[in-house]
C-alpha positions as CSV (number, residue, x, y, z in Angstrom):
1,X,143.5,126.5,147.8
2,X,143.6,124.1,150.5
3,X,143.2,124.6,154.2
4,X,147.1,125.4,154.2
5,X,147.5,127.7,151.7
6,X,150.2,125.2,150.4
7,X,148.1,123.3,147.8
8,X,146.3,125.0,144.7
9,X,143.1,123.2,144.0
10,X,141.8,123.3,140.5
11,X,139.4,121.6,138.3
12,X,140.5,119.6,135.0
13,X,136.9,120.3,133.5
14,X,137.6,118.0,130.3
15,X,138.3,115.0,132.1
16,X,136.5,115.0,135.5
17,X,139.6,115.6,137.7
18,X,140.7,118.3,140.6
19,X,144.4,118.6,140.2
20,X,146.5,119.6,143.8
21,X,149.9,121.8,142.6
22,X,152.0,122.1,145.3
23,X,152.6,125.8,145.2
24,X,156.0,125.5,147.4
25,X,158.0,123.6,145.0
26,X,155.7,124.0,141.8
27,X,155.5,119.8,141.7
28,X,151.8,118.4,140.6
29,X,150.8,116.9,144.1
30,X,148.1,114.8,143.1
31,X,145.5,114.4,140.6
32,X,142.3,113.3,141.7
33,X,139.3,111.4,139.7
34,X,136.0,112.8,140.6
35,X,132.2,113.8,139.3
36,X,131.4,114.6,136.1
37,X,132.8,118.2,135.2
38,X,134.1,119.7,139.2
39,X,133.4,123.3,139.4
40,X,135.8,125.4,138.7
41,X,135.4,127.6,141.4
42,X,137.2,127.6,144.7
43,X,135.1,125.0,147.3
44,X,135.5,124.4,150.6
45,X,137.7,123.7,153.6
46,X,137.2,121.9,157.2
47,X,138.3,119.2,158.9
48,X,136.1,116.1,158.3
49,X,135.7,113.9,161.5
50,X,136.4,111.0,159.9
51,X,139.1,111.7,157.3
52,X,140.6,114.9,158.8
53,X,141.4,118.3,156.4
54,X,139.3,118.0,153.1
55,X,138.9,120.4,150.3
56,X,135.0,120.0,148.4
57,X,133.5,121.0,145.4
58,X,130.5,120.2,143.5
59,X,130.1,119.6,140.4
60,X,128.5,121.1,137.6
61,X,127.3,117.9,135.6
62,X,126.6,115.6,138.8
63,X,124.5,115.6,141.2
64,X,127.4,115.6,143.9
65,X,129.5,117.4,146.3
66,X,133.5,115.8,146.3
67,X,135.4,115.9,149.8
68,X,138.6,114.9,148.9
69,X,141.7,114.7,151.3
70,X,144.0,117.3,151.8
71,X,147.6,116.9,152.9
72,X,149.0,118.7,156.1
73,X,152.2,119.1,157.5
74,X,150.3,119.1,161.2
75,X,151.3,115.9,163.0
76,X,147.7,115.5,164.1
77,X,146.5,114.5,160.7
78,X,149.3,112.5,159.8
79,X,146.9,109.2,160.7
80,X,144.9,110.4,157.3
81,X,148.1,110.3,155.3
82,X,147.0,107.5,153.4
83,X,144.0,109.0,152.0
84,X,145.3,112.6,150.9
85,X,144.6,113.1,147.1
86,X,141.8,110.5,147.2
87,X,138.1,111.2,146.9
88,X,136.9,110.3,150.7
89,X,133.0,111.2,150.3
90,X,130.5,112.1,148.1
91,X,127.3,113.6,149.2
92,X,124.4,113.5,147.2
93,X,122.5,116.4,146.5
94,X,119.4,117.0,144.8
95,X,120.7,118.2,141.8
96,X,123.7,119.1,140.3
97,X,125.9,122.7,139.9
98,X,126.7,125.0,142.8
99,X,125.1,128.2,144.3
């Protein structure tokens, strides 16, 4: 889940993506291109200083961990609009898979 509780994060194993369902209306919110095979587990939320809310993940056939944007209804982060669904960082870490 996302930061909001609104968006259910999960990994599309086969074909490197993290899809975002919006739970309130059922609707796929965004599908999001990232690392070789995203774990499937439930990553991380926090608000990034540069993109604002972002959900991350590793991944458990790169050597990376995804931050991609989340979407908010908060008026604050509406200046990051542009950038929800997208992969915003990756961080490279010294192997791949997740603790």
């Amino acid at each position: 889940w996302d930061a909001s509780g609104r968006y259910f994060m999960v990994a599309a194993n086969a074909s490197n993506k993290v899809a975002a369902v919006d739970a309130k209306d059922g609707k796929l919110a965004g599908l999001t291109e990232v690392g070789k095979i995203p774990h499937p587990g439930r990553g991380a939320n926090f608000v990034h200083p540069e993109f604002g809310p972002v959900w991350s993940t590793g991944h458990l056939g790169d050597a990376v961990v995804s931050l991609i944007s989340t979407a908010s209804d908060d008026p604050k982060f509406a200046k990051y609009k542009a950038n929800n669904w997208k992969v915003v960082q990756e961080l490279k870490m010294p192997g791949a898979g997740n603790l």
